[in-house]
C-alpha positions in Angstrom: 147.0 125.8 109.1 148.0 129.1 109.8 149.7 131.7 107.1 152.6 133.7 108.6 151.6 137.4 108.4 153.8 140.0 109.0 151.8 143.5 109.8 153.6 146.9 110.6 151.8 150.0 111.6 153.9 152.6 111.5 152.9 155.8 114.1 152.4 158.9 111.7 152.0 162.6 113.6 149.5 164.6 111.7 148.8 168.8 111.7 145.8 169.6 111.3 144.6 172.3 109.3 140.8 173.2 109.2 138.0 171.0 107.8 136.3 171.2 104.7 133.2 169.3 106.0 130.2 168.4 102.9 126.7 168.9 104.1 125.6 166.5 101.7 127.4 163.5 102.0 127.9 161.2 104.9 131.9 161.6 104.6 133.5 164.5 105.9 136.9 165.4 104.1 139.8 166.5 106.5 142.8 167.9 104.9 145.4 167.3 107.4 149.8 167.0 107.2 152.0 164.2 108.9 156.0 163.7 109.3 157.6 161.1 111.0 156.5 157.4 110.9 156.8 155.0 113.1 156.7 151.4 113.6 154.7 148.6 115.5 155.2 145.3 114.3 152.9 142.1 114.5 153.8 138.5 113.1 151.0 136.2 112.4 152.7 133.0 113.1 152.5 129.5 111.0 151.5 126.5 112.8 153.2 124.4 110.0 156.8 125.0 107.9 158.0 121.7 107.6 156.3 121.1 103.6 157.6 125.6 103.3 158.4 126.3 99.4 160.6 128.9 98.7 159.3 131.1 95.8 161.8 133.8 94.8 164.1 135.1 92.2 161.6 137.2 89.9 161.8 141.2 90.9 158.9 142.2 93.3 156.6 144.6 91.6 155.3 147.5 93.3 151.6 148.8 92.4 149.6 152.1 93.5 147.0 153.9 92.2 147.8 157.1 94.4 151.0 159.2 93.7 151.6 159.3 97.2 155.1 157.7 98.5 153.5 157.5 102.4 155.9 160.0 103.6 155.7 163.6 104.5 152.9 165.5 102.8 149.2 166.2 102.8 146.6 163.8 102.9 142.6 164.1 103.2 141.1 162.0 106.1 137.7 160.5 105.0 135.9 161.4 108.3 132.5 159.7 108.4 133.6 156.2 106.8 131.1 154.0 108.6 131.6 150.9 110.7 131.1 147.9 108.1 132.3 149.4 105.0 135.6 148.9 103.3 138.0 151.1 100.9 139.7 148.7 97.6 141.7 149.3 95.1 142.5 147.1 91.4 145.8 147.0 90.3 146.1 145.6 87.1 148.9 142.8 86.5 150.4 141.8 82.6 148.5 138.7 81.9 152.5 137.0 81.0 153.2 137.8 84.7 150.7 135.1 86.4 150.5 133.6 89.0 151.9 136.3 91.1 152.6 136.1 94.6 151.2 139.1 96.7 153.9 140.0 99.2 152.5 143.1 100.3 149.4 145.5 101.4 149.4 148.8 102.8 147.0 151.6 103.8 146.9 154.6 105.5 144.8 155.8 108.5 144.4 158.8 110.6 142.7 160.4 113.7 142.3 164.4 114.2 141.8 166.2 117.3 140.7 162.8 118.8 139.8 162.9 122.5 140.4 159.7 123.7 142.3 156.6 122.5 141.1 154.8 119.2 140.7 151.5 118.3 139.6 150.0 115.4 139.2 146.6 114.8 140.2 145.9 110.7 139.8 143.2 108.5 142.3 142.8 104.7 140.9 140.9 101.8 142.1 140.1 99.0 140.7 138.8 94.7 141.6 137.7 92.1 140.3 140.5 89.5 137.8 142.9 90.7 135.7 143.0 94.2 132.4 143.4 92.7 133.1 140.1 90.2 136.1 138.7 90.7 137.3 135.6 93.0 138.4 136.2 96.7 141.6 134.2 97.6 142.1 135.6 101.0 140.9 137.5 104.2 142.1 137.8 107.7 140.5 139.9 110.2 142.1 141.8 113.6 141.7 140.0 116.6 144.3 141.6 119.3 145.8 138.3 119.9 147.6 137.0 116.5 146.7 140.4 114.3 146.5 143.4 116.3 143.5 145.9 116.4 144.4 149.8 114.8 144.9 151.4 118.2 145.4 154.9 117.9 146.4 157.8 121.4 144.3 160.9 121.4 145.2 164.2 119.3 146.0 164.1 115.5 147.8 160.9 114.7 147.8 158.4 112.0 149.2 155.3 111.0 150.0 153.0 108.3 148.4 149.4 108.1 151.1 146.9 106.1 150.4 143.6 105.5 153.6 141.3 104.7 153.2 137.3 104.0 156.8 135.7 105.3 158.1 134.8 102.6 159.3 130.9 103.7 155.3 130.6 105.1 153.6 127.3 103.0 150.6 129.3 102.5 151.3 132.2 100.3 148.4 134.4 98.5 148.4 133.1 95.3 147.2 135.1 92.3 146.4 132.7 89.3 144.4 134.9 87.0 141.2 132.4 87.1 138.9 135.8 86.6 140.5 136.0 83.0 140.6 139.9 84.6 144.6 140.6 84.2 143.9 141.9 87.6 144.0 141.8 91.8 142.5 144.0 94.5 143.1 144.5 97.7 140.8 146.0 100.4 140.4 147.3 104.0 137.5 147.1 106.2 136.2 148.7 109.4 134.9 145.9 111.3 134.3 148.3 114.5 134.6 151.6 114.9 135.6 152.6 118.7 131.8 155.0 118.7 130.7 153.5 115.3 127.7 156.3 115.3 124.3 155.4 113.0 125.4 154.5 109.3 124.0 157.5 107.5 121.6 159.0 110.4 125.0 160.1 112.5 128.2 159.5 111.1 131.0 158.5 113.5 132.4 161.1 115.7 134.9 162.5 113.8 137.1 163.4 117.0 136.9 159.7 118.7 137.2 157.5 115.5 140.0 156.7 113.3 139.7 157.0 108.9 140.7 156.4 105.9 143.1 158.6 103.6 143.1 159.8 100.6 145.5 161.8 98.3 145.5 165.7 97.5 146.2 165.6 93.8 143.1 164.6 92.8 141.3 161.2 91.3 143.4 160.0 88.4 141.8 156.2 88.6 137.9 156.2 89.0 137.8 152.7 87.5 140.3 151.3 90.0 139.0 152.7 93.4 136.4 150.9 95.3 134.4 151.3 98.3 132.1 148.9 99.8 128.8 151.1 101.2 126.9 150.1 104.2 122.9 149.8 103.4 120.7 152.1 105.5 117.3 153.6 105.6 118.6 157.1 104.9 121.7 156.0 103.0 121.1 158.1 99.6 125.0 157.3 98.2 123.2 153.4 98.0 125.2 149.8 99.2 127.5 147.5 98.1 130.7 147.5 95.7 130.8 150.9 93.8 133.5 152.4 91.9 134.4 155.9 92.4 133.1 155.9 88.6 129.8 154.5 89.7 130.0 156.2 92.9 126.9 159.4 93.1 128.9 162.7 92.7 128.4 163.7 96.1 129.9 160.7 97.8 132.5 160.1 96.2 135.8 161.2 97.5 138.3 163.8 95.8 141.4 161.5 95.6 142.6 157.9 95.1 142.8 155.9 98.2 146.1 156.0 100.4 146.4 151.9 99.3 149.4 150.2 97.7 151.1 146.9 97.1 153.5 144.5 96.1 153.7 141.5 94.3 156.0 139.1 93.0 155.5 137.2 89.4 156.3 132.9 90.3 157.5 131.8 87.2 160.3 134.4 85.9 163.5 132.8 83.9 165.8 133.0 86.8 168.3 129.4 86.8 169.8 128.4 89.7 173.5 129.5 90.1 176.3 128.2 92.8 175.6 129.6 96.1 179.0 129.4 98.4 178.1 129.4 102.4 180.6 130.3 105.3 182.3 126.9 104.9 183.0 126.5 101.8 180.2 124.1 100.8 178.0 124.7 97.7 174.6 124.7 96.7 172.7 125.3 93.5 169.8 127.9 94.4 168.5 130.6 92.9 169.7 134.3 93.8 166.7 135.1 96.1 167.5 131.9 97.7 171.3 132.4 98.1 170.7 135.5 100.1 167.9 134.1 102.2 170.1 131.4 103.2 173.3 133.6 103.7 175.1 132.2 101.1 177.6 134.2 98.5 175.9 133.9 95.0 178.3 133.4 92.2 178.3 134.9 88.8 175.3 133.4 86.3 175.9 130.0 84.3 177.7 128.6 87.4 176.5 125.2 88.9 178.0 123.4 92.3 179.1 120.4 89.6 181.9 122.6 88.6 182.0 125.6 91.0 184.5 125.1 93.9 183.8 127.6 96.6 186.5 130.2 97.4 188.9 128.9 94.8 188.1 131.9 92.4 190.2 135.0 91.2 191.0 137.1 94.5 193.4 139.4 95.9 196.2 137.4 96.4 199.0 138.8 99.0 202.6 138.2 98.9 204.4 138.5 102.2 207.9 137.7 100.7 207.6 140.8 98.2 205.1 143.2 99.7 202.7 143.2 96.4 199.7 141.9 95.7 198.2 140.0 92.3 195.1 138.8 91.3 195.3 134.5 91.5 193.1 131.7 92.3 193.4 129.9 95.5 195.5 127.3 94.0 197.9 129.4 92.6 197.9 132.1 95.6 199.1 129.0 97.5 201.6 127.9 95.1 203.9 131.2 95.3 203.3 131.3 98.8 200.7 133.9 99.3 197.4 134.7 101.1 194.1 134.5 99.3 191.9 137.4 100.4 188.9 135.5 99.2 187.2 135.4 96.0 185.5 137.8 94.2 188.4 140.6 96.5 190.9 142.5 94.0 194.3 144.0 94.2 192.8 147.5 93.2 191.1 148.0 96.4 192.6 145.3 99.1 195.0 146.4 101.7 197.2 143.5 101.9 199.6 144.8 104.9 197.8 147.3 107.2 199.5 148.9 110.0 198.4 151.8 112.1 198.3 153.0 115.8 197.6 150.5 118.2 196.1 151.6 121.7 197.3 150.0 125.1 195.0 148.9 127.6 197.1 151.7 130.0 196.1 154.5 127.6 199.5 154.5 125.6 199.8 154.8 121.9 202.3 152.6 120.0 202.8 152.3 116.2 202.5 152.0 113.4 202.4 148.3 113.8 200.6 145.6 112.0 197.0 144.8 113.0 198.2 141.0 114.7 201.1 142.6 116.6 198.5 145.2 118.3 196.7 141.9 119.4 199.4 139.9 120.6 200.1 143.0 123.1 196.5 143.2 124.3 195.9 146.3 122.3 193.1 147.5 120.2 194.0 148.4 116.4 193.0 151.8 115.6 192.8 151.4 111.4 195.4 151.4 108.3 197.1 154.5 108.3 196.7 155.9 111.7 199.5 157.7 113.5 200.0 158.1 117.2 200.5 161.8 116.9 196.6 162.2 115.9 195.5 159.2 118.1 193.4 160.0 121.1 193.5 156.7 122.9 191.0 155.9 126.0 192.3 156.3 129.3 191.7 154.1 131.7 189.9 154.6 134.9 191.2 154.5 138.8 188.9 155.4 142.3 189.0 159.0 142.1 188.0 160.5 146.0 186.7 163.2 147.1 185.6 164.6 150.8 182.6 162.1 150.4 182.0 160.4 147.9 184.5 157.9 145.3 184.1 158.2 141.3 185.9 155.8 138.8 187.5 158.2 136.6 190.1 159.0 134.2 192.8 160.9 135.6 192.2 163.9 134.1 188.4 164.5 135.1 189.1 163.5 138.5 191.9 166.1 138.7 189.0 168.3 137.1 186.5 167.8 139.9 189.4 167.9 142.7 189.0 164.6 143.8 192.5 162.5 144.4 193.2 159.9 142.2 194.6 156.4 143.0 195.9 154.8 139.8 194.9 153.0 136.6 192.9 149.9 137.6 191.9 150.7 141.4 188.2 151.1 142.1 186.0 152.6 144.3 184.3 149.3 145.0 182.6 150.1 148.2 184.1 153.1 149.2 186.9 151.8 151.6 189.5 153.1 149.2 188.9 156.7 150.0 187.5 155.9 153.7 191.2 154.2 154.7 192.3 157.6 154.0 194.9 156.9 151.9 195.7 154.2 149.0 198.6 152.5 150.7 196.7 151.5 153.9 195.9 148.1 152.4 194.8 146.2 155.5 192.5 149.5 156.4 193.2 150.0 159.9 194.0 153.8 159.4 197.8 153.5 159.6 200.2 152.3 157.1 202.7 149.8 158.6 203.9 146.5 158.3 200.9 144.9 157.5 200.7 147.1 154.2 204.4 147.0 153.4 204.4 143.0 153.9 201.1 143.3 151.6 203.3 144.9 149.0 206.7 142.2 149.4 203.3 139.3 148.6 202.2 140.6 145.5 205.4 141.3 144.4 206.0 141.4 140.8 202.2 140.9 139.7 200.5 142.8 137.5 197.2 143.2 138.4 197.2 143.9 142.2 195.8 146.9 144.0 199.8 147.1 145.3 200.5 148.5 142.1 200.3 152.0 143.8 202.1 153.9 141.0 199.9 152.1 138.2 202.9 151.3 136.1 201.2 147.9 135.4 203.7 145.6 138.1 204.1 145.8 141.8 207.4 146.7 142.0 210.4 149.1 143.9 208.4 152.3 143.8 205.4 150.8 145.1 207.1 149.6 148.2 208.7 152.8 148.4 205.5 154.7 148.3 204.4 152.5 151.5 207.3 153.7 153.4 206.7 157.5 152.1 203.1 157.4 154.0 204.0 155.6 157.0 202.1 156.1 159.9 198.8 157.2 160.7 196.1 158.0 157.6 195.3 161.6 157.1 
């Protein structure tokens, strides 16, 4: 069975100022700057949802060591982090709170001045308590086909790794306090680098790998940030799960790790209210719930067994008297009115708009009531509106010109100088403006009988390319424009 993952990794454009590189240690800290994220997301799907258990209604709790919010700003780029070694952090949970429910894990990565195209393949695990000693619940590794590998284009770029578990997904991580700790930790990995180097001989080339972050305002949790170090014949910082505490001085980096996370407490005192859906049907869930379903939640202490959906107080309009009060359905129905819907109130309901209402043929009538616009094929243009500062959209005709046949509004065609034919005509394939002129309907190049006995058939329509004049009928001045052109096309 599969649990549904959700990771995003948004793209993060870095400026690089120059490096502060330690001759010491193996990593090399980069002070670099980034702006504008974006985002790439990945779903690691569920093979099963039928047995799915929704757990919501307690607040989500975000955690951090770093002071960081992830957005514009400075950051240090560990260069040097070796293939095989991972970055953690411990975020320490109230012991009233478990089991919690980890919703989400995030961490920052970053490339400067690479040369070529990055990828990293990445692995998230997760304990209950500490790394070094407490109990691992979870860990998932990139494979480019359900979780993506940390691909990264050449230059200074970074991006942000974030772990989301669907919410509605059976298999949750569950956080049950079993280490007696108070405490979870998440951590990242490097399973490859894309030139992974020789751990503590060479580190990996800085300019076609990506790295780790961490914050510029210094280490405020020593206790709380971990790194797993790679063993080596030359690695003098040692191996295994260290601290920043236990870390050797000249390892350890300057600031906390660019990690963070959220997590939701399971057993908070939230009771189930009546949730109201579309149709008026009811159900008793809990808030989270209501809104995850697309229900209305009502007010607290409310249950389905004596809720009725949409029968509350509402805005209750009164045709007959123009005013508006604040009734139940049952009453709004008794004198006659219209419910606006519960929950709606007088104070800040409009019960009879009217406004500008645009006509398909560009004119402007009003102010009428929002129905009446529709029942003339118009489009409402708000509460309030007046014709006089109403720009309505014109419509379009086959605008010609020497060679070529635009649909336009009048205006810009008589901007460009082409000749325009009348609301509704179009250009089609040309053969409006090749006849040589609009009332040479048959298209022999001569306006005749043909064209005026085209006209006496669509008599009276409204939607016919007769309509010459584009008043929106073929009518008298059509048939007389026929006759005005007769003869040969020019």
């Amino acid at each position: 069975m599969y649990t549904k993952l959700i990771f995003t990794l948004p793209l993060l454009l870095f400026a690089c100022v120059p490096a502060i590189a330690s001759q010491e240690s193996r990593l090399d800290p980069t002070p670099v700057t980034y702006t504008t994220p974006t985002s790439l997301k990945a779903t690691f799907k569920t093979t099963n949802k039928k047995n799915a258990r929704m757990v919501g209604g307690c607040p989500q709790v975000p955690v951090a060591l770093t002071d960081s919010d992830f957005g514009d700003g400075a950051y240090i780029l560990q260069a040097g982090f070796a293939q095989g070694e991972s970055l953690g952090a411990t975020y320490s949970v109230p012991a009233e709170s478990f089991p919690i429910k980890v919703d989400v894990m995030e961490v920052l990565f970053g490339t400067s001045n690479a040369i070529v195209e990055t990828t990293t393949h990445w692995s998230i695990s997760v304990w209950d308590g500490t790394p070094a000693n407490g109990i691992q619940v979870a860990s998932y590794s990139s494979d480019d086909v359900i979780l993506p590998h940390l691909v990264m284009p050449p230059g200074t770029n970074g991006i942000i790794i974030s772990v989301s578990v669907d919410p509605q997904d059976p298999d949750q991580i569950y956080i049950y306090n079993e280490s007696g700790m108070n405490s979870y930790s998440i951590a990242f990995r490097i399973d490859q680098h894309n030139q992974p180097g020789n751990p503590c001989i060479s580190s990996p080339p800085q300019n076609r790998n990506a790295f780790p972050c961490t914050d510029t305002s210094g280490l405020d949790f020593p206790n709380e940030n971990w790194i797993n170090a790679v063993s080596g014949s030359f690695c003098v910082c040692g191996s295994g799960w260290f601290t920043f505490q236990d870390f050797p001085n000249l390892c350890t980096p300057s600031g906390d790790w660019l990690l963070r996370s959220s997590y939701t407490p399971v057993n908070c005192s939230v009771d189930p209210i009546a949730c109201c859906f579309s149709n008026d049907s009811c159900q008793d869930l809990i808030p989270s719930e209501c809104e995850i379903f697309g229900g209305d939640a009502a007010d607290s202490g409310t249950t389905c067994a004596t809720y009725v959906c949409g029968s509350g107080i509402g805005a209750c309009c009164i045709a007959s008297t123009g005013q508006c009060v604040d009734f139940d359905l049952t009453n709004c129905n008794t004198v006659g009115g219209v419910h606006m819907g519960e929950g709606t109130i007088c104070a800040t309901t409009t019960c009879f708009p009217d406004g500008a209402c645009c006509l398909p043929n560009g004119a402007c009538i009003g102010p009428i009531s929002p129905d009446d616009c529709v029942a003339v094929a118009g489009s409402f243009q708000g509460d309030g509106t007046l014709c006089e500062t109403t720009a309505c959209p014109q419509p379009s005709g086959a605008c010609c010109g020497a060679d070529w046949c635009l649909d336009l509004v009048e205006t810009d065609c008589d901007a460009v100088g082409g000749a325009w034919f009348g609301e509704m005509t179009q250009c089609g394939d040309g053969s409006i403006c090749n006849s040589g002129c609009a009332e040479d309907f048959d298209e022999d190049g001569v306006v005749g009988v043909n064209d005026l006995l085209f006209v006496v058939g669509e008599w009276g329509l409204t939607d016919s390319e007769a309509d010459l004049d584009g008043s929106g009928t073929v009518d008298t001045p059509d048939l007389l424009a026929v006759i005005a052109a007769w003869g040969v096309c020019e």
